[in-house]
N, C-alpha and C positions, 0 to 999 in steps of 0.2 A: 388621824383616821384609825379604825378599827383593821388591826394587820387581817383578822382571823375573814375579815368581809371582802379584804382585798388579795387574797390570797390564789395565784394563778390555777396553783394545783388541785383539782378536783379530779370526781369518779366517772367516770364514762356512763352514761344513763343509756340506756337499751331497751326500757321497757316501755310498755305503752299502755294506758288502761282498755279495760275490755267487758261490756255487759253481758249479762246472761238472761236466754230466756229459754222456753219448751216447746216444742213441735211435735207433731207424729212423724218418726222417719219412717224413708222409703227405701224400695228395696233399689241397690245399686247393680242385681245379680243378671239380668235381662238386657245384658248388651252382650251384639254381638261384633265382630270385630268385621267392616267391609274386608272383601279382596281387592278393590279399587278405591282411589280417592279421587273424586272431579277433582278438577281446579278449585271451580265455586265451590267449595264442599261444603258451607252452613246455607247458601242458597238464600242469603240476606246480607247485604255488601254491609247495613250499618251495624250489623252483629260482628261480623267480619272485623271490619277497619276494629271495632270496639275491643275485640280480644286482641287485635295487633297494637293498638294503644294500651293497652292493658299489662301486655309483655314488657314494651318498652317501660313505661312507668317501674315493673317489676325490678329491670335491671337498672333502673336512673337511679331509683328513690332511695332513701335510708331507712326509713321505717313503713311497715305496713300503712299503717295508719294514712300517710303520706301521700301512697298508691290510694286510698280509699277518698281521701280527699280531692286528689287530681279524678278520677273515673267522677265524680258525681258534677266536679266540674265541665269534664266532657260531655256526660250526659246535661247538663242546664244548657250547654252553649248549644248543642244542637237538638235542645226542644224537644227531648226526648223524655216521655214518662218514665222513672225507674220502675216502676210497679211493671209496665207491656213490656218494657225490653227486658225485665228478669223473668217473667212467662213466659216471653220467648225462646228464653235460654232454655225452661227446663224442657219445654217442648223438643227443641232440637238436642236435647241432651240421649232422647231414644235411639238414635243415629250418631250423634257426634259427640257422645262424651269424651273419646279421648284425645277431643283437642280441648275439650270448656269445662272439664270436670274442677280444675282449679279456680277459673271463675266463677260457677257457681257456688263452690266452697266460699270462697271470698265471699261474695254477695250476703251468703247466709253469716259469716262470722261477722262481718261490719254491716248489714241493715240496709244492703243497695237496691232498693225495689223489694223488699222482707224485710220481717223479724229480725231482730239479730238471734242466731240458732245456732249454737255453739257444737249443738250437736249432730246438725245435719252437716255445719262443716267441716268437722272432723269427718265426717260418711263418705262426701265427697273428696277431700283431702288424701284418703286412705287409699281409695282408687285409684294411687296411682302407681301402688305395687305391681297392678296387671300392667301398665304404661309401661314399667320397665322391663316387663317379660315380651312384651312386642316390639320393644326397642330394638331390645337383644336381639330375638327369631323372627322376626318379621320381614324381611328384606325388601318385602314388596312395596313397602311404606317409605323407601329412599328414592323416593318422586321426585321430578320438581313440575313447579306449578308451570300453567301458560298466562296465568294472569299476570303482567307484568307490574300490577300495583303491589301485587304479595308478592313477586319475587324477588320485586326491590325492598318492600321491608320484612323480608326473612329468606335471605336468600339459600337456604339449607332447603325450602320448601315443607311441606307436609309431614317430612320427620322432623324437622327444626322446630314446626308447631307443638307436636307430640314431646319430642325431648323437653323446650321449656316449659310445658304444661307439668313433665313430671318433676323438671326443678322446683318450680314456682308449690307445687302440691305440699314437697317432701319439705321445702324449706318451712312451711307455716304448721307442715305436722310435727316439726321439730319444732317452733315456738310454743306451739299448744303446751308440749311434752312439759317445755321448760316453763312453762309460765302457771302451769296446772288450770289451763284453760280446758273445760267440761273433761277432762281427764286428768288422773290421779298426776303432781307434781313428779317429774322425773329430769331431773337437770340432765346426767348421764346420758340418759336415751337419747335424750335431744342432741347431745354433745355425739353422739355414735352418728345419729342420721347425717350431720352438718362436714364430719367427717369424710363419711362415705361418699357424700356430694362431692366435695373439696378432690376426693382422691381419682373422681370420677370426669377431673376439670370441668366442673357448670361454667357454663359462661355469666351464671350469679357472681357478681364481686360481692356481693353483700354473703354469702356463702363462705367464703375467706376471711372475712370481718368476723363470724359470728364465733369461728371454728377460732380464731383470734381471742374473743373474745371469755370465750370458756377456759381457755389456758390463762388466761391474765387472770379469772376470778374463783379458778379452782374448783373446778366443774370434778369431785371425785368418783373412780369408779366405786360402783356399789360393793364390790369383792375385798375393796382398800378400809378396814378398820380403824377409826381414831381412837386409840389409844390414850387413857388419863397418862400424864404425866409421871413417869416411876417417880421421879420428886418428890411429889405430894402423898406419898404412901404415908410419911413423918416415920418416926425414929423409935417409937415406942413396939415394939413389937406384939404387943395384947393388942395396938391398933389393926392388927391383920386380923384378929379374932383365932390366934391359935392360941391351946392351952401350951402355958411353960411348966405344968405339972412332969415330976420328972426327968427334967431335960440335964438336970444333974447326977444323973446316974449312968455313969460309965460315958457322959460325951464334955467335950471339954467344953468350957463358960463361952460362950457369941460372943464375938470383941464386934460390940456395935460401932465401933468409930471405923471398922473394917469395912462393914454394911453399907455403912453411910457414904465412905471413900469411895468404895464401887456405885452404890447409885447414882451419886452425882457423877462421875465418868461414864457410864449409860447413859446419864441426860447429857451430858454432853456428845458424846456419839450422837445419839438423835437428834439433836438439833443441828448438826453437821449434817446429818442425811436432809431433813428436811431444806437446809439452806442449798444443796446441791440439785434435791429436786426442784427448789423452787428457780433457782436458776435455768435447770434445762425445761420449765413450760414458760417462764417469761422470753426464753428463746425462739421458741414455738410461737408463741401469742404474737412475736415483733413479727417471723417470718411469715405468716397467713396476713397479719395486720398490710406489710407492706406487700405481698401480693396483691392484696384486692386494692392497695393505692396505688398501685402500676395501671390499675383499669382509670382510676381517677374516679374511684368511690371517696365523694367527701368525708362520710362517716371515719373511714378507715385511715385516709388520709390523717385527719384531725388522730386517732389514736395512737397511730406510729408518733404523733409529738408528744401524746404523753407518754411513753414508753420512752423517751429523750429524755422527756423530762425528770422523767423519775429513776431513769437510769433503769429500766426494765429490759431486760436481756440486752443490754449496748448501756455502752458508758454513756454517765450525764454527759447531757449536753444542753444548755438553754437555749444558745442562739439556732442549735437544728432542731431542736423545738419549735422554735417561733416560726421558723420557716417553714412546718407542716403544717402547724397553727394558722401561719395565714396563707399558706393556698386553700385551707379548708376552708377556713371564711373567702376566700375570694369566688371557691365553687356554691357561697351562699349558705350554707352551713352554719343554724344560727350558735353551735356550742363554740364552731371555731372563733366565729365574729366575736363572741366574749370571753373567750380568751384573750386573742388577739387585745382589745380592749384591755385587760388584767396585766398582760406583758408590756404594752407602752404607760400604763398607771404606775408600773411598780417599776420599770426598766429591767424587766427579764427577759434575755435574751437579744437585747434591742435597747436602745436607747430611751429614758422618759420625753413624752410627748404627750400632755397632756391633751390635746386639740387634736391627736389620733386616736386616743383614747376614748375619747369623749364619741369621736364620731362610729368607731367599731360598736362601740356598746350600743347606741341608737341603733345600726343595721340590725345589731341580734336583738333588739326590743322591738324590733318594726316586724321581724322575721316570727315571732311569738315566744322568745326568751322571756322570762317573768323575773327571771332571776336577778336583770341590771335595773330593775326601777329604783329599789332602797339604792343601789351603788350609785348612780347617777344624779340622785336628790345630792349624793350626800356631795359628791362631786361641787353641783352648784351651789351646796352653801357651805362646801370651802372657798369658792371664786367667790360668793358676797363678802367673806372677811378678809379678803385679797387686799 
């Protein structure tokens, strides 16, 4: 077998594709904030349950995309046009943006009843800087409902609605940031937003994962300089472009091997800084990673193993590997499931087994992993020369 195909250790994939297209936006500036909140406050139960299903998805799921997937499913099962129910949204959006202003963002960035509009989702998205200023001074808005259907799935009530509308907003206007979705690439930015969430405790796991995330892949601030290498300056000193006319007149001769002795101890000094900083964000990236897997976020779950694996801020470890490895596949998680698969093929962590093997890789191809069909050809035709 090819080691390089069976190889457990890979990169944590995070991103998701995303289309673009044009709209006229609107103005977001013509809301006013109630002094009261009914109960009913969208005054449409199946808009309602939709954005309370909508939260939860938020907080289940791993990737947007995911959340986009499940909402369109909800809407087929109950016979629902996406086109009416997203005109409905923007309709009660003149009253109640600041519970749906992130569902409508949604809508418009993934195509749920619209365009995909990258840039009206960002518009809505943005809106929820005012969220957080009514969070803050609001008092009035720590309700609770009398609806006993909303109160049992969100029992914070009417600020609990408002609070994860401004998670759910701030988290995707950080992926935008990071992903240079209809706005300029800013990894950092995104890394600041994901932070401030984190420091803010969202009840987003996937907020801990990201903020994880960005420390495991070196998310730099913009203020932080990379520097070439003093090594590669070479030895020749006309390679600086300064003239040596002169330099023999009253100064003593450059003992280049002197030069040379100090650069290479500079580069070695820095490469000691760099290993020490890299140490203290792989620390960072384990401790966010394993918070949001104390929630039993799969995603994050699955990365605390490879942070094991790779000995990323904690010493290797295979076998605590495998064991995050497969609770992540057992929470359905198709990277974990192929992993899992990878560690009983090669006995990482675990025992070989190939007939466990065999069967993880199926879960993560049946879940939509593309990645195990070459592995698994090749799989049955080592068992035909058995």
């Amino acid at each position: 077998m090819n080691g390089q195909d069976l190889n457990p250790k890979f990169s944590i994939a995070c991103s998701f594709s995303r289309k673009s297209a044009v709209k006229k936006r609107v103005s977001l500036n013509d809301f006013n904030i109630p002094q009261d909140i009914p109960h009913d406050f969208l005054k449409d139960h199946f808009l309602q349950d939709l954005l309370y299903f909508f939260i939860s998805q938020c907080n289940l799921q791993e990737l947007p995309k995911y959340v986009a997937l499940e909402v369109n499913h909800y809407l087929k099962q109950h016979s629902a046009n996406p086109i009416k129910v997203f005109y409905k949204l923007l309709r009660q959006s003149k009253h109640n943006l600041l519970y749906i202003s992130g569902l409508i963002g949604f809508c418009y960035e993934f195509g749920i009843g619209s365009v995909i509009d990258h840039q009206m989702a960002f518009e809505y998205y943005s809106y929820s800087e005012n969220l957080k200023m009514i969070l803050d001074n609001n008092a009035k808005l720590k309700i609770k409902c009398k609806n006993d259907k909303f109160k049992e799935q969100s029992p914070g009530g009417s600020y609990f609605i408002i609070q994860q509308n401004y998670f759910i907003s701030q988290v995707s206007l950080a992926l935008m940031y990071q992903n240079g979705c209809y706005v300029s690439e800013n990894k950092y930015l995104g890394f600041q937003i994901f932070t401030k969430l984190a420091s803010e405790k969202s009840v987003l796991a996937e907020t801990w994962n990201y903020v994880g995330d960005c420390y495991l892949n070196i998310v730099i601030p913009v203020n932080e300089i990379d520097t070439e290498d003093i090594g590669e300056l070479g030895t020749d000193i006309s390679d600086l472009g300064v003239s040596t006319n002169g330099l023999d007149e009253g100064i003593d001769e450059i003992d280049l091997n002197k030069i040379n002795a100090d650069m290479a101890i500079a580069s070695v000094d820095r490469t000691s800084e760099r290993e020490a900083e890299s140490s203290k964000r792989y620390a960072k990236s384990l401790e966010y990673f394993s918070r949001s897997a104390s929630k039993e976020y799969p995603e994050s779950t699955f990365n605390v193993g490879y942070c094991h694996i790779y000995g990323f801020g904690t010493e290797q470890n295979d076998h605590l590997a495998f064991q995050y490895f497969l609770k992540s596949a057992e929470f359905g998680f198709e990277l974990g499931q192929h992993q899992v698969g990878l560690c009983y093929l090669n006995g990482m962590g675990t025992g070989e087994n190939l007939g466990k093997a065999i069967y993880w890789l199926l879960k993560a191809k049946n879940n939509g992993c593309t990645n195990v069909e070459g592995l698994l050809t090749m799989i049955i035709n080592r068992l035909d020369y058995m």
